[in-house]
C-alpha positions in Angstrom: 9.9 11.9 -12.9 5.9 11.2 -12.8 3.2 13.3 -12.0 1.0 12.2 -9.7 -1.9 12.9 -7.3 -1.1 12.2 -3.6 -4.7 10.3 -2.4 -3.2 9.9 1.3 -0.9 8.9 3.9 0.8 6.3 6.0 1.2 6.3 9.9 3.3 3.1 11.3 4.4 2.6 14.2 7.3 -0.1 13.1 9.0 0.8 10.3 12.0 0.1 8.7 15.0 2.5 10.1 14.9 3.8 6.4 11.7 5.4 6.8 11.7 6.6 11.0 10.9 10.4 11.2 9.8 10.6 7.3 6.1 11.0 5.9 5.2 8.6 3.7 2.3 9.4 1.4 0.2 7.6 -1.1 0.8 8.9 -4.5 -1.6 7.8 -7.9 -0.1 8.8 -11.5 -2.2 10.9 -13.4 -2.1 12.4 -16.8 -1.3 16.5 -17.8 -5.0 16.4 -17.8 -5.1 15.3 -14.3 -6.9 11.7 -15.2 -5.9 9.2 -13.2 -3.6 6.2 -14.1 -3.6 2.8 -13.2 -1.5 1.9 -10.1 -0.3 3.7 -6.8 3.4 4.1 -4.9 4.5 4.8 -1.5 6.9 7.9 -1.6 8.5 9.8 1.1 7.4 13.4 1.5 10.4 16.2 1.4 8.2 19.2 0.4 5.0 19.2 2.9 2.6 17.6 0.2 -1.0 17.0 1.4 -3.8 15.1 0.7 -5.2 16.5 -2.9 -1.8 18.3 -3.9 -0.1 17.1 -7.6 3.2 16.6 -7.4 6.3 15.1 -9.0 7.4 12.2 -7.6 11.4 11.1 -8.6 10.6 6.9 -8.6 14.5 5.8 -8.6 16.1 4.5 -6.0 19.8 6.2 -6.4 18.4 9.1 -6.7 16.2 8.8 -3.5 19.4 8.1 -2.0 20.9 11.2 -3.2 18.5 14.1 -2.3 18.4 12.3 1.0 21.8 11.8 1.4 22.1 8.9 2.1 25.3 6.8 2.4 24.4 3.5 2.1 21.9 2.0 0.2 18.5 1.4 1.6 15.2 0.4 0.5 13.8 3.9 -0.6 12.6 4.1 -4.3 9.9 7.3 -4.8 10.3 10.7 -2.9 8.5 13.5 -3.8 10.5 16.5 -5.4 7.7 19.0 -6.0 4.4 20.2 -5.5 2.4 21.4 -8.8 1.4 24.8 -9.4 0.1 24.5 -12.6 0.5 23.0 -16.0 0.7 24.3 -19.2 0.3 22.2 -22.5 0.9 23.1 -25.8 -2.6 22.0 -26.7 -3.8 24.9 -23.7 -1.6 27.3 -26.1 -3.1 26.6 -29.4 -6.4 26.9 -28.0 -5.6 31.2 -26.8 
């Protein structure tokens, strides 16, 4: 799984079948820390993430297919999982 940082949304029209009646959202990696990371995905949205929310985004296409239940096999890789609360490090520990 990776944490990321969802920076926004996509609306389309024509889509593949895969993706009709999904959200799909814009997702960075970032760091515990919440520093961003190099790169962004496209991941479908199964927990009402917004715009601004961390979450965890499962990037593996089986297991896409799984929580979706899918049959076949399509072209899905990332789906989002969870929306972040909080995080607690060990270094946030030592410092109490």
């Amino acid at each position: 799984m990776i944490l990321c940082k969802v920076i926004g949304s996509i609306v389309s029209t024509i889509k593949h079948d895969s993706y009709r009646n999904k959200k799909i959202m814009i997702v960075r990696p970032i760091s515990p820390d919440g520093k961003f990371k190099s790169g962004t995905m496209v991941a479908i949205d199964t927990v009402r993430a917004g715009e601004g929310d961390t979450v965890l985004v499962m990037s593996e296409g089986r297991s896409t297919m799984d929580i979706l239940e899918l049959k076949n096999r399509e072209p899905l890789r990332s789906i989002i999982v969870g929306i972040v609360d909080r995080i607690d490090t060990i270094s946030d520990q030592l410092r109490k």
